[in-house]
Legacy VTK file of the C-alpha trace (Angstrom):
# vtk DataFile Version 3.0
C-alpha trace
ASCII
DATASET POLYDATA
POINTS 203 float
155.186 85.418 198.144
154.211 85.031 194.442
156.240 86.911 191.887
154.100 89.726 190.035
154.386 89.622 186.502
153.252 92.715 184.435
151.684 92.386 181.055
151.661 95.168 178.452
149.646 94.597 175.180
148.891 96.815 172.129
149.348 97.124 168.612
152.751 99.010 169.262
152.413 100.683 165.810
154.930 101.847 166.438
155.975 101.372 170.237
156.947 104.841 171.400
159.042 105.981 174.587
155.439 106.846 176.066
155.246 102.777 176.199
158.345 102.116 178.283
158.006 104.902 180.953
154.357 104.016 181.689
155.966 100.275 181.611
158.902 101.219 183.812
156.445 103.252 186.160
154.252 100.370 186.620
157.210 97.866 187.124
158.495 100.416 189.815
154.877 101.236 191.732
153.931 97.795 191.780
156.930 95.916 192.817
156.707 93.653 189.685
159.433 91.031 189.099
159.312 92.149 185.274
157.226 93.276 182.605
156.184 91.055 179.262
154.997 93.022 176.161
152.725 91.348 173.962
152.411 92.687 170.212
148.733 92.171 169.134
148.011 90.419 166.272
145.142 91.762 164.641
143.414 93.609 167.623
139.192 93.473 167.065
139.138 97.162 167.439
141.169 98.288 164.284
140.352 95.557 161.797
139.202 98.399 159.920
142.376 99.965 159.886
146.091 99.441 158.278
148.660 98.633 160.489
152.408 97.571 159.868
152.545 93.623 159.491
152.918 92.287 162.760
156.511 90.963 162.367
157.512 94.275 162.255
155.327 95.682 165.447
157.244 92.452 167.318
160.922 92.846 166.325
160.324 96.576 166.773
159.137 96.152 170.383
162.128 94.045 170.901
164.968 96.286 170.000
162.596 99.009 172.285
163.145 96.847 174.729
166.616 94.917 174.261
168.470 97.193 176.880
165.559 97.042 179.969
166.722 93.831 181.991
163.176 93.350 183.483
161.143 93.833 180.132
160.790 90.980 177.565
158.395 90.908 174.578
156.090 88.037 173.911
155.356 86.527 170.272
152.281 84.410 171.475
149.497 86.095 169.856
151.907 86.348 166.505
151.634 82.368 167.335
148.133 82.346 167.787
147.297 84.306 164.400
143.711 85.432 164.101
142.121 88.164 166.000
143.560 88.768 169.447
141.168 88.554 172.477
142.637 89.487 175.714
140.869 86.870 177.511
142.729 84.169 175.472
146.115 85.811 175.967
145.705 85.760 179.702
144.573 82.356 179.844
147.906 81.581 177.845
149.947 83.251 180.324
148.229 81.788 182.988
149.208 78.769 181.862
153.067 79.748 181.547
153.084 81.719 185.155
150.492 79.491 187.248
152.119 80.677 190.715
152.917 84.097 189.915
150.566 87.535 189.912
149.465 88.563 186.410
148.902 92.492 186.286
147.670 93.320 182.814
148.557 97.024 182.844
146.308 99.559 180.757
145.492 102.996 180.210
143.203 104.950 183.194
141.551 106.106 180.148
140.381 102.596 179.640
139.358 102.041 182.640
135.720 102.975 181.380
135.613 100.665 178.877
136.675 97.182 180.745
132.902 95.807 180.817
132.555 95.947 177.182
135.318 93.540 177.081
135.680 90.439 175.841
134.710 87.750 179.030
135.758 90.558 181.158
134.170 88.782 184.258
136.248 85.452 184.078
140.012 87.908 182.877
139.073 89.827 186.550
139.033 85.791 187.937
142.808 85.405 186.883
144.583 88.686 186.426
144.774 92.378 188.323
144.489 95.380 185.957
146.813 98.399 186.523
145.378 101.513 185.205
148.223 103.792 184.500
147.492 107.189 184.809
147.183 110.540 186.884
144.446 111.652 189.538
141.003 111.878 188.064
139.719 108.965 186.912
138.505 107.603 190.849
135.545 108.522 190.141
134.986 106.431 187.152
135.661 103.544 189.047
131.630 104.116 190.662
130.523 103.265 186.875
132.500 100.548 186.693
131.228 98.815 189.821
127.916 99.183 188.514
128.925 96.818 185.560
130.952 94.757 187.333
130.455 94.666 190.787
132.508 95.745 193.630
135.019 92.879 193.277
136.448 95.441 190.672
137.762 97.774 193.068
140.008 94.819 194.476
140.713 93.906 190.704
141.564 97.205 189.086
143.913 99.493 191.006
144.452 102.998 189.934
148.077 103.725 189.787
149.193 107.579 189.851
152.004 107.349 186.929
153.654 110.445 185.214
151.691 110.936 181.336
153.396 111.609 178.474
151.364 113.418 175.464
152.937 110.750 173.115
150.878 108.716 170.190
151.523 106.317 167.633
149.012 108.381 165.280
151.216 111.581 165.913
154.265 109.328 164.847
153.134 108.198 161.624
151.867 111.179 160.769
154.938 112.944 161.661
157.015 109.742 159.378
154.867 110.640 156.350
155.949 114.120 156.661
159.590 113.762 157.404
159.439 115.420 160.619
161.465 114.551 163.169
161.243 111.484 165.929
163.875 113.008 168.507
162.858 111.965 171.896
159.690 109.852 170.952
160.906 106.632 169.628
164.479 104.510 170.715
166.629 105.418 168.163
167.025 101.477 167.409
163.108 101.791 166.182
163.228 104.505 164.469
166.638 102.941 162.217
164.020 99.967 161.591
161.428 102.175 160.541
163.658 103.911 157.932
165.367 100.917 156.818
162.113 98.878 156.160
159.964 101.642 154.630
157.365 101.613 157.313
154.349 104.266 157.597
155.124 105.359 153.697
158.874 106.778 153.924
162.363 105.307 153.150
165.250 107.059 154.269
LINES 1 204
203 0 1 2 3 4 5 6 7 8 9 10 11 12 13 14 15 16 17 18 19 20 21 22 23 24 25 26 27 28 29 30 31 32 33 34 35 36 37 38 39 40 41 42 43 44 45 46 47 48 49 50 51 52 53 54 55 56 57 58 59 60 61 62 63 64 65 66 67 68 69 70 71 72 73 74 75 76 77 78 79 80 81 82 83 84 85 86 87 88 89 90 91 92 93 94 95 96 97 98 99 100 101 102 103 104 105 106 107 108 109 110 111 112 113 114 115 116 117 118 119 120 121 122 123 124 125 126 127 128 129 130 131 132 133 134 135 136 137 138 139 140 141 142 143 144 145 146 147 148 149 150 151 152 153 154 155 156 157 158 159 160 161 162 163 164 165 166 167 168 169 170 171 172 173 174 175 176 177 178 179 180 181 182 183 184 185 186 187 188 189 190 191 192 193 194 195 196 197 198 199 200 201 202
């Protein structure tokens, strides 16, 4: 039986603890042999927005990470520069893991929103999505057979996973004010944060 492999993208801006429990949930309801996070770039929906450079998003991501055996981070669309489509990502790791199961694991909030993507139709050819989330969003999956056709049911599976009410946003805002990041970020992220003036405040 193929190894599963599950992928977790995003601009990790900063990567929160609300990252590595959906992660670990994921890694534990699917049976995956581990899970790769993948730093984005310069992700096509926020080109409008700042962001910390990604250097920092990847070696941030890797000390959230460091002490999870089954998680490793990913530098290939640092590699790749430019904007980062999904499509060409999984391609890439299609390449790297061509007898293994690629789940690319999302939000259920997503879910919605997968036929807008970029060559959608041939990333549901080659990978599995996970939606990560609790009971509610079945029904969306009706609209999303209407885009895509029913092979999406086989293709995206709903996967009931504890939520946590955690955001990036809410971080930086909360670094800007000096409030505190107890319980939201590893404390090996939020040292880097400090120590590289990230989000507008040195410590």
């Amino acid at each position: 039986m193929a190894a599963k492999i599950g992928i977790l993208g995003g601009t990790f801006d900063p990567i929160h603890v609300g990252h590595l429990y959906m992660a670990e949930a994921v890694f534990t309801g699917m049976g995956l042999a581990k899970v790769v996070f993948i730093p984005a770039y310069v992700p096509p929906h926020k080109l409008e927005q700042d962001f910390a450079p990604a250097e920092d998003r990847y070696m941030m991501t890797k000390l959230a990470v460091a002490s999870n055996p089954h998680f490793s981070v990913s530098d290939m669309e640092l590699r790749r520069t430019g904007i980062s489509y999904t499509i060409d990502t999984i391609k890439e790791l299609h390449l790297l893991y061509p007898t293994e199961e690629l789940f690319f694991i999302i939000g259920a909030d997503s879910v919605a929103q997968l036929h807008t993507w970029h060559n959608i139709e041939e990333m549901l050819e080659i990978t599995t999505f996970v939606a990560a989330g609790r009971p509610g969003y079945e029904g969306v999956m009706d609209e999303v057979v209407s885009h895509l056709g029913e092979r999406a049911r086989e293709k995206i599976i709903l996967l009931d996973t504890p939520q946590y009410d955690i955001s990036s946003t809410d971080i930086r805002n909360r670094i800007k004010s000096g409030a505190s990041l107890a319980g939201l970020v590893p404390e090996a992220v939020e040292r880097y944060i400090y120590d590289h003036g990230l989000y507008g405040r040195r410590c």
